[in-house]
N, C-alpha and C positions, 0 to 999 in steps of 0.2 A: 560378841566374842571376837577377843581380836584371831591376827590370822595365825601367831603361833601356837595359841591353845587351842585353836581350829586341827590345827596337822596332827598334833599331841594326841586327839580326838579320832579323828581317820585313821591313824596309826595304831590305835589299839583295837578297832575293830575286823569282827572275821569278816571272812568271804563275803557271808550272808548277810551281817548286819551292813556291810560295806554296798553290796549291790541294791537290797530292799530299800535302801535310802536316799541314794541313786536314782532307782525308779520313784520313788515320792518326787525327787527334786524336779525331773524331769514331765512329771503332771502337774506340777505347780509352772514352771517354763510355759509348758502347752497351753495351760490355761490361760494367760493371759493377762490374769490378775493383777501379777506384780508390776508394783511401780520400777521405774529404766534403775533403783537402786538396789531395791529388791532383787531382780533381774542378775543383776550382775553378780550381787553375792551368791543367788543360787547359782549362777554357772560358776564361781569360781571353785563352789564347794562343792558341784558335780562334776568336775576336772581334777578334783583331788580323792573324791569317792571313785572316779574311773581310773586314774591311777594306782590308788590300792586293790582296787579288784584284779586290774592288771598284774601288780604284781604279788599279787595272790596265786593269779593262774601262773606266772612265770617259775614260782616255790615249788608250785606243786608237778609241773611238765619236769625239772631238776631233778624231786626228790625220786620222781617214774622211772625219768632216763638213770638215774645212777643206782635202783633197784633193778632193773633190768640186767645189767652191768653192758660193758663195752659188746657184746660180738649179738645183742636184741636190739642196739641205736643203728 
């Protein structure tokens, strides 16, 4: 997979598919397993699933603050 069908990919999943994925990535990391190529594509693909989760949580702290309105921030 190259790396822009990879983003295309992370970017259309939710929260949850985005963090469950995440944590797979990072028990295959722990493990050990992978070879130094391996390796690297899971972290690069675990640095772009923690960034969507990230701004997952950023979407949702916005859509909170701006339900609240200005005089509950």
């Amino acid at each position: 997979m190259n790396t822009e069908a990879a983003n295309t990919d992370i970017a259309q999943l939710s929260y949850e598919q985005a963090r469950e994925e995440l944590v797979a990535v990072v028990a295959q990391l722990e493990a050990g397993a992978a070879t130094l190529e391996q390796s690297l594509a899971l972290w690069e693909r675990g640095e772009s699933l923690a960034a969507r989760c990230e701004a997952w949580l950023q979407g949702a702290t916005a859509r909170l603050d701006a339900a609240r309105g200005p005089e509950e921030q």
